[in-house]
C-alpha positions as a Markdown table, in Angstrom:
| # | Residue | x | y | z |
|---|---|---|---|---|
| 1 | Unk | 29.7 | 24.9 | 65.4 |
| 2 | Unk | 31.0 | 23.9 | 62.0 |
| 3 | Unk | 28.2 | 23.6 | 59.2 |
| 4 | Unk | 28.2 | 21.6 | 56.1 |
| 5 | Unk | 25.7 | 20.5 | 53.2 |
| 6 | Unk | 25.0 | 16.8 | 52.8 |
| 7 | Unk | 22.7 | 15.0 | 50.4 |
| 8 | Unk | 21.0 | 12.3 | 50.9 |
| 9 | Unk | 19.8 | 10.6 | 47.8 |
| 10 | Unk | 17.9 | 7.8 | 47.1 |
| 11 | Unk | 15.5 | 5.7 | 44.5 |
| 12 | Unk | 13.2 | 4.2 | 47.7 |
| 13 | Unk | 11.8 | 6.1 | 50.6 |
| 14 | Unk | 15.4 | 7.4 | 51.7 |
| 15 | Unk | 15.1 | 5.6 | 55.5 |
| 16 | Unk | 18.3 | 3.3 | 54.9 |
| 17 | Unk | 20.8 | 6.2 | 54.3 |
| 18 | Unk | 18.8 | 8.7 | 56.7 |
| 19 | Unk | 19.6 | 6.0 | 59.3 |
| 20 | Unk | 23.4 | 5.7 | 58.0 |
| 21 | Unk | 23.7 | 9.3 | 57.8 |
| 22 | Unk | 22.1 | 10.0 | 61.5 |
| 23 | Unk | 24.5 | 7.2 | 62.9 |
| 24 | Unk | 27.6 | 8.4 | 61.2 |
| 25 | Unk | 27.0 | 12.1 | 62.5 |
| 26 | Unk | 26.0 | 11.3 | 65.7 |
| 27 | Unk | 30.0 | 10.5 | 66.0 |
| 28 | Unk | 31.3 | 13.9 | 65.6 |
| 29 | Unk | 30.8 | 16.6 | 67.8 |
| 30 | Unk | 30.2 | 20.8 | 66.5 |
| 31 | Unk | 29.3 | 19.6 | 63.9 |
| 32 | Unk | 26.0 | 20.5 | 61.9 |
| 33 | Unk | 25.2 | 19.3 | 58.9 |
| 34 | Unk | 22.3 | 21.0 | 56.4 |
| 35 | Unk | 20.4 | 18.0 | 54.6 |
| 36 | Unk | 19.1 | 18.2 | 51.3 |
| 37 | Unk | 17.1 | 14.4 | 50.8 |
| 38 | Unk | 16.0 | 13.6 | 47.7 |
| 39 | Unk | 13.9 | 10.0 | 47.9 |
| 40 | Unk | 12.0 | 7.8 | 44.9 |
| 41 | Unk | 15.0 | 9.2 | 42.4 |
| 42 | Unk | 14.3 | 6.9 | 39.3 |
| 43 | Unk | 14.9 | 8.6 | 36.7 |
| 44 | Unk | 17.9 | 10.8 | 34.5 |
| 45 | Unk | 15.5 | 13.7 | 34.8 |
| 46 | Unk | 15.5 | 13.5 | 38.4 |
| 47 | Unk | 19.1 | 13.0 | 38.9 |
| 48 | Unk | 19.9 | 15.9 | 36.7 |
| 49 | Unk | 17.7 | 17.9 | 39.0 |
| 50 | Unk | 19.6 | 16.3 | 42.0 |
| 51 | Unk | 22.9 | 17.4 | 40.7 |
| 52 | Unk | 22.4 | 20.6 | 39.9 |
| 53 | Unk | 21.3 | 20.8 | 43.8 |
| 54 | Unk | 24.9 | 19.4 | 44.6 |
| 55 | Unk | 26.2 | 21.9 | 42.3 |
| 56 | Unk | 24.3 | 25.2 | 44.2 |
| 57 | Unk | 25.3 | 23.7 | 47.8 |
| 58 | Unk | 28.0 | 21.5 | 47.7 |
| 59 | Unk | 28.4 | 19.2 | 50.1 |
| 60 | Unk | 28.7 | 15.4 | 51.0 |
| 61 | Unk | 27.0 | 13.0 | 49.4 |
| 62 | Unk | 25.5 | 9.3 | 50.4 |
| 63 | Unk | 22.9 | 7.3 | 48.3 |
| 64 | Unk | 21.5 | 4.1 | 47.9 |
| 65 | Unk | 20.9 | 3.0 | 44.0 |
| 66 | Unk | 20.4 | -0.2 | 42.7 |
| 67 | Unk | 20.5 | 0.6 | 38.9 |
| 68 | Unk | 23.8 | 0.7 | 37.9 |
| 69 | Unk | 23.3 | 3.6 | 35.4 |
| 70 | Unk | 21.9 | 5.5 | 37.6 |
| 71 | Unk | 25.1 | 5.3 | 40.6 |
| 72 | Unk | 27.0 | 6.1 | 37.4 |
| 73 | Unk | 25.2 | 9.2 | 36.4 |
| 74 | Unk | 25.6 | 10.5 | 39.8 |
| 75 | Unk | 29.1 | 9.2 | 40.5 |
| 76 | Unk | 29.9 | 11.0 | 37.5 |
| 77 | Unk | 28.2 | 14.4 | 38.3 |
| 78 | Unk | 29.9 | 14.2 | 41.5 |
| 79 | Unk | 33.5 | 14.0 | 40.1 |
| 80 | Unk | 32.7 | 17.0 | 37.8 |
| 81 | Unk | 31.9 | 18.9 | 40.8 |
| 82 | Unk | 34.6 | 17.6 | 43.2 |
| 83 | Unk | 32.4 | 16.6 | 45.9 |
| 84 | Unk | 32.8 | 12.9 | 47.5 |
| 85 | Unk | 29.7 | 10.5 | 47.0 |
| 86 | Unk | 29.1 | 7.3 | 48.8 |
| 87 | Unk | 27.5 | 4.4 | 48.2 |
| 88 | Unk | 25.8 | 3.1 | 51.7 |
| 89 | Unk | 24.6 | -0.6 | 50.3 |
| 90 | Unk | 27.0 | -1.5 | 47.4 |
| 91 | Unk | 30.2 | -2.0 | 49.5 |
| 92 | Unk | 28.2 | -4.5 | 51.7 |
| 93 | Unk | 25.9 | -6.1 | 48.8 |
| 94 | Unk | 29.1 | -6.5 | 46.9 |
| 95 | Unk | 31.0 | -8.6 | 49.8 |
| 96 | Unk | 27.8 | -10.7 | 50.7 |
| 97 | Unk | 27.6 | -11.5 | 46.9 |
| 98 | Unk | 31.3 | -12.5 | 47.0 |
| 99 | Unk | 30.6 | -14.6 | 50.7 |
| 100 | Unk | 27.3 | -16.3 | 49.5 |
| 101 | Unk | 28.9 | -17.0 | 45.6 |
| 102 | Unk | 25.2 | -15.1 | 44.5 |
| 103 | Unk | 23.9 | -12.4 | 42.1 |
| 104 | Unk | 21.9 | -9.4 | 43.2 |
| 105 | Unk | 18.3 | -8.8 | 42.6 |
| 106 | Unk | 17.8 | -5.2 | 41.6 |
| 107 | Unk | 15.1 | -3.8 | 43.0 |
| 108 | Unk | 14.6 | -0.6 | 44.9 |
| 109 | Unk | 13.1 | -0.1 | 48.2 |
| 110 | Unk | 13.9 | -4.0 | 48.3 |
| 111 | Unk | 14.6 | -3.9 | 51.9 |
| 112 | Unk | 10.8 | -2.8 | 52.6 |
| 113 | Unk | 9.1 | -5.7 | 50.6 |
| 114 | Unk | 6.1 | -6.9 | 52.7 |
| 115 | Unk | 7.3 | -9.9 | 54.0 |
| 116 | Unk | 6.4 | -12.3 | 56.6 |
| 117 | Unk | 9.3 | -9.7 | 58.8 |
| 118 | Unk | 7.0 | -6.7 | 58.0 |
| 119 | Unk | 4.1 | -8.0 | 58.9 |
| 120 | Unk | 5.6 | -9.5 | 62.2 |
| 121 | Unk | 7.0 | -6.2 | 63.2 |
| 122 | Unk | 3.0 | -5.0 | 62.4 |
| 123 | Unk | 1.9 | -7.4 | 64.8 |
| 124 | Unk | 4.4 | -6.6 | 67.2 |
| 125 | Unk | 3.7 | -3.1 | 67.2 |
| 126 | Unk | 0.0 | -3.5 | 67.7 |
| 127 | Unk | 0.7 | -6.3 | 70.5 |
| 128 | Unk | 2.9 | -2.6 | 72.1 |
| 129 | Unk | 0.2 | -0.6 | 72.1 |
| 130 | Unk | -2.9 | -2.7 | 73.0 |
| 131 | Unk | -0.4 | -3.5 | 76.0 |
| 132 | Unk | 1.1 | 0.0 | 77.0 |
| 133 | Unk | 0.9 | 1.2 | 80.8 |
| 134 | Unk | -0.6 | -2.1 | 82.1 |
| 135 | Unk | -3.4 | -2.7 | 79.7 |
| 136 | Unk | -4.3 | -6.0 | 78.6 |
| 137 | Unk | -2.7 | -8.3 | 80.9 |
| 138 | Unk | -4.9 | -11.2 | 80.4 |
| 139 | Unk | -2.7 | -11.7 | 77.6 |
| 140 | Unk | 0.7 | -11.2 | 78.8 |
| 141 | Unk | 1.6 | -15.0 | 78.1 |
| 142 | Unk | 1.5 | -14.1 | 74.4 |
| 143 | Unk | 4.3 | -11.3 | 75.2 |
| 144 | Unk | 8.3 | -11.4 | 73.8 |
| 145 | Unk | 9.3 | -9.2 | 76.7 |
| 146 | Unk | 7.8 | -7.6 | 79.3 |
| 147 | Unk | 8.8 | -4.2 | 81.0 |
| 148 | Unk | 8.4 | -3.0 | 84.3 |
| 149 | Unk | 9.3 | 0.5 | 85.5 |
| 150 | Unk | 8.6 | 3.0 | 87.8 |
| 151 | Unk | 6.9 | 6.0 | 86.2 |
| 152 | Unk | 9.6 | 8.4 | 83.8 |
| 153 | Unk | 11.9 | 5.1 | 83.4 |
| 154 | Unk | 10.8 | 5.0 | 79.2 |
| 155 | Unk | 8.8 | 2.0 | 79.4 |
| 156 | Unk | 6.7 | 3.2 | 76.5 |
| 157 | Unk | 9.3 | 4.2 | 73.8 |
| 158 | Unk | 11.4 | 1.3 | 74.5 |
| 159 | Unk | 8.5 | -0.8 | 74.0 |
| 160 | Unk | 7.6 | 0.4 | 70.9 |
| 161 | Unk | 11.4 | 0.7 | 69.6 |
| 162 | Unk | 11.2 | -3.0 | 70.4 |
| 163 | Unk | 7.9 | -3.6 | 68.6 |
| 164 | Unk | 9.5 | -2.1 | 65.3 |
| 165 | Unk | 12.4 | -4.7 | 65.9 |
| 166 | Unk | 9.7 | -7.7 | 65.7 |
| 167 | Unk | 9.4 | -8.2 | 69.3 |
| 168 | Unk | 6.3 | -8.3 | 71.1 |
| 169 | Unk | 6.5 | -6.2 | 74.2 |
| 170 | Unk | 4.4 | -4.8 | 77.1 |
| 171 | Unk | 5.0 | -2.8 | 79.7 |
| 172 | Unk | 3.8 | -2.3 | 83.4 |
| 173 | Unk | 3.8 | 0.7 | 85.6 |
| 174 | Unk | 5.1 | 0.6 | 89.1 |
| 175 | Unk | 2.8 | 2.6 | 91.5 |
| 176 | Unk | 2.8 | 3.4 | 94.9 |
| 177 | Unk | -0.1 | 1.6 | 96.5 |
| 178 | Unk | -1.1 | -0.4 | 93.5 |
| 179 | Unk | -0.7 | -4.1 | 92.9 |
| 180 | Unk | 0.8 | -5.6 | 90.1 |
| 181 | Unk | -1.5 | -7.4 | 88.0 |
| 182 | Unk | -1.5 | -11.3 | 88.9 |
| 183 | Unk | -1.4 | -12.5 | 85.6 |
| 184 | Unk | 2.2 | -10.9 | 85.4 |
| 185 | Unk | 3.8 | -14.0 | 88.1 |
| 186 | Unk | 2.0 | -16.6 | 86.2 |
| 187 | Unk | 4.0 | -15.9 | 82.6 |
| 188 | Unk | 6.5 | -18.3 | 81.9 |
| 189 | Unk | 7.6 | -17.5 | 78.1 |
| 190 | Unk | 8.0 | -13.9 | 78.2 |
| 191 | Unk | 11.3 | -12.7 | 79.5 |
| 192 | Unk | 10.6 | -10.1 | 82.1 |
| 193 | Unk | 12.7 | -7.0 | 82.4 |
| 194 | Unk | 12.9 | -4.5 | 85.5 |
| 195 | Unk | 13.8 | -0.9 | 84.1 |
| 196 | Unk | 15.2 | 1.4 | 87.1 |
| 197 | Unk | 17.2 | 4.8 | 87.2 |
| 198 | Unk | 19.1 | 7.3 | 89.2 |
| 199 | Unk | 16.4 | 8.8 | 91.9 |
| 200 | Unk | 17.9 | 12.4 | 91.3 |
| 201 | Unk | 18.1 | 12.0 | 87.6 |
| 202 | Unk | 14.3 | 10.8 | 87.8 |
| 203 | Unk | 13.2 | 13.8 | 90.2 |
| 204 | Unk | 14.7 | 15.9 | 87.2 |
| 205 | Unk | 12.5 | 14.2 | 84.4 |
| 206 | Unk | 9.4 | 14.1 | 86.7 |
| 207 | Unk | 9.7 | 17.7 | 87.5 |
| 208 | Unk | 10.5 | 18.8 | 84.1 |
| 209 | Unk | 6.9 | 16.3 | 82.9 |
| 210 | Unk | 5.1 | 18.2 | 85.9 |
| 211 | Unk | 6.6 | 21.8 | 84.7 |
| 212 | Unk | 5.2 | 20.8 | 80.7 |
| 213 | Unk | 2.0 | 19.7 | 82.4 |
| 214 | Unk | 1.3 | 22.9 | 84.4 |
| 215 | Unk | 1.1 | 20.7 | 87.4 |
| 216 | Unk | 1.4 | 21.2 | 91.0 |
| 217 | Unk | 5.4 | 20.4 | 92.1 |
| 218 | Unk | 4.8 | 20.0 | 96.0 |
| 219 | Unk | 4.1 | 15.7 | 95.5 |
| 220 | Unk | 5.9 | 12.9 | 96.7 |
| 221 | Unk | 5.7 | 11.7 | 92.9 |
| 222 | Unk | 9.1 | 14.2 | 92.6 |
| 223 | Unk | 9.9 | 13.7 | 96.5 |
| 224 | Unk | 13.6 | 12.5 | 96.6 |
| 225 | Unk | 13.0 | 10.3 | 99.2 |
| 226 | Unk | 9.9 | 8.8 | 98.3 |
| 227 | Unk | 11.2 | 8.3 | 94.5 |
| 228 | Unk | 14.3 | 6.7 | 96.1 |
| 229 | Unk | 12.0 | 4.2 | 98.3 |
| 230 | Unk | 9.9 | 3.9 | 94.6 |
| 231 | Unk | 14.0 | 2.8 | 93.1 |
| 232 | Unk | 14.7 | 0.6 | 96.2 |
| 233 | Unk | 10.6 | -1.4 | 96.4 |
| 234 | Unk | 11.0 | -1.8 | 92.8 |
| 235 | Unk | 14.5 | -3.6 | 92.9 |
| 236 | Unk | 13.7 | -5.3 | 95.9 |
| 237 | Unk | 10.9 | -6.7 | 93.5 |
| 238 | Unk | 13.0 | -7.4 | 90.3 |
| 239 | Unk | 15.5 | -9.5 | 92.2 |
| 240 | Unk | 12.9 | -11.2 | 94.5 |
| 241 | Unk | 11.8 | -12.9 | 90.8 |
| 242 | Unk | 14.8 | -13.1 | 89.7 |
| 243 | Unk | 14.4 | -10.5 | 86.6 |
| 244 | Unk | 16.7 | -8.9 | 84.7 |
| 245 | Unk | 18.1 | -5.3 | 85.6 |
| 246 | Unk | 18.6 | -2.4 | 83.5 |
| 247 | Unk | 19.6 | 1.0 | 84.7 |
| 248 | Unk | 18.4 | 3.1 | 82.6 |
| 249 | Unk | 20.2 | 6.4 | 84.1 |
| 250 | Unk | 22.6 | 7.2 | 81.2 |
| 251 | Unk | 21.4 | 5.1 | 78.7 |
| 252 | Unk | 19.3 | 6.2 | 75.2 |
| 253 | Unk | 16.5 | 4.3 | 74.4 |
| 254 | Unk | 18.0 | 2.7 | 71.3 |
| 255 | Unk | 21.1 | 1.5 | 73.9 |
| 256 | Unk | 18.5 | 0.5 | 76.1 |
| 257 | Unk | 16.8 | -1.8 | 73.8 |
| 258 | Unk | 19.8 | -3.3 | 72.2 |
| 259 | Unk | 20.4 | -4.3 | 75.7 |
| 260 | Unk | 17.4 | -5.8 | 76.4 |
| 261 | Unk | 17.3 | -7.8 | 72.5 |
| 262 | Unk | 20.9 | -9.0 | 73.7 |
| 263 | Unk | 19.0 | -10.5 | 76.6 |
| 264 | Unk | 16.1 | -11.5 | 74.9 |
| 265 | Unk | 18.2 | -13.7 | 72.5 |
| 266 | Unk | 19.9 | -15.3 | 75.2 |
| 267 | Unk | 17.0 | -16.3 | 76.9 |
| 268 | Unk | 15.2 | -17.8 | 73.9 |
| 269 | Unk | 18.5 | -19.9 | 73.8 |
| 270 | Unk | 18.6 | -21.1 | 77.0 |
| 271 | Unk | 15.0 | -21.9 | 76.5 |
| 272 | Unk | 15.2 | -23.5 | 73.0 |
């Protein structure tokens, strides 16, 4: 396992360029890197401090600036030192500029201004968990997407990974021996998604929940065969109503959702 320094440096909250850094890593393999983040960096005081960090652990170094003087100072401090600095935003707020014929604004932590998209994603998030596990369904009309799943098939953190995304989800468990709520056949505008996975891959997550638990293993709920007829009742279901599929087996839950937006967007399309 190879190890490195990298610093993350920023003038907002530091999110954008943790999220670039996490997605750019996530590409190489032995690989460890040691982060140093240094967020709400407005001023030369606190860029000196910032490079003189650089200097004791040198490493890589990505940041997101939008006062000019301040990329400069660091830019600067980073040639003197010989260690490469990135810009995340400037490459691609410099091309859009060039694309739309339009100035910048400067203003950090611009990409969090409380906008109608904030509180949207707010709404959507509340929507998620007023309507996790099967609560609430005498709303369910008022739903983006709705998810239905067998237990273990990450129903809950896709929903809410959608919710941050703007998109009003719930989700509803399906049990062994317990209906699904009526309201769910009467929806028309939600788009309605059937999550499914491997049965042995499931046994393994049930067991492993049952193991954290301190709970009794001899069950059908991590029976092969009853978790296989669980797979097969709930597919039988999804295709009787014509929902969409997702195996979830080998997928994360950020592939999952991207998935199911990809979806989404086609059916507000079709429906437009």
């Amino acid at each position: 396992m190879k190890t490195f320094h990298i610093h993350l440096v920023s003038d907002s909250t530091g999110e954008t360029v943790d999220h670039v850094s996490r997605a750019s890593l996530v590409q190489f393999s032995d690989i460890e890197a040691i982060e140093h983040v240094w967020t709400l960096v407005r001023s030369p005081e606190q860029l000196e401090k910032v490079i003189k960090s650089i200097e004791k652990n040198p490493g890589f170094v990505l940041y997101t600036f939008v006062n000019q003087q301040h990329s400069d100072l660091l830019e600067e401090g980073c040639r003197r030192l010989q260690v490469p600095c990135v810009s995340v935003l400037d490459p691609i707020i410099a091309a859009l500029g060039t694309y739309l014929n339009a100035k910048t604004r400067a203003r950090p932590g611009g990409q969090h201004v409380m906008d109608a998209e904030y509180f949207s994603r707010i709404e959507a998030m509340q929507y998620a968990l007023a309507h996790d596990d099967g609560q609430s369904t005498w709303d369910l009309e008022e739903a983006d997407v709705i998810l239905l799943g067998v237990s273990r098939t990450s129903k809950t953190p896709t929903s809410i990974y959608l919710a941050n995304r703007g998109i009003k989800t719930a989700n509803i468990p399906i049990v062994p021996g317990c209906p699904i709520p009526d309201e769910l056949f009467k929806v028309n505008s939600p788009l309605v998604v059937g999550l499914t996975k491997d049965p042995k891959r499931l046994v393994e997550i049930r067991r492993q929940r049952l193991k954290l638990l301190d709970q009794d293993e001899n069950t059908d709920y991590v029976d092969i065969e009853m978790v296989s007829k669980e797979i097969s009742d709930a597919r039988r279901l999804y295709t009787k109503h014509n929902w969409i599929v997702i195996n979830v087996s080998r997928k994360s839950i950020e592939e999952t959702a991207a998935t199911i937006i990809q979806h989404y967007q086609e059916f507000r399309e079709f429906n437009s």
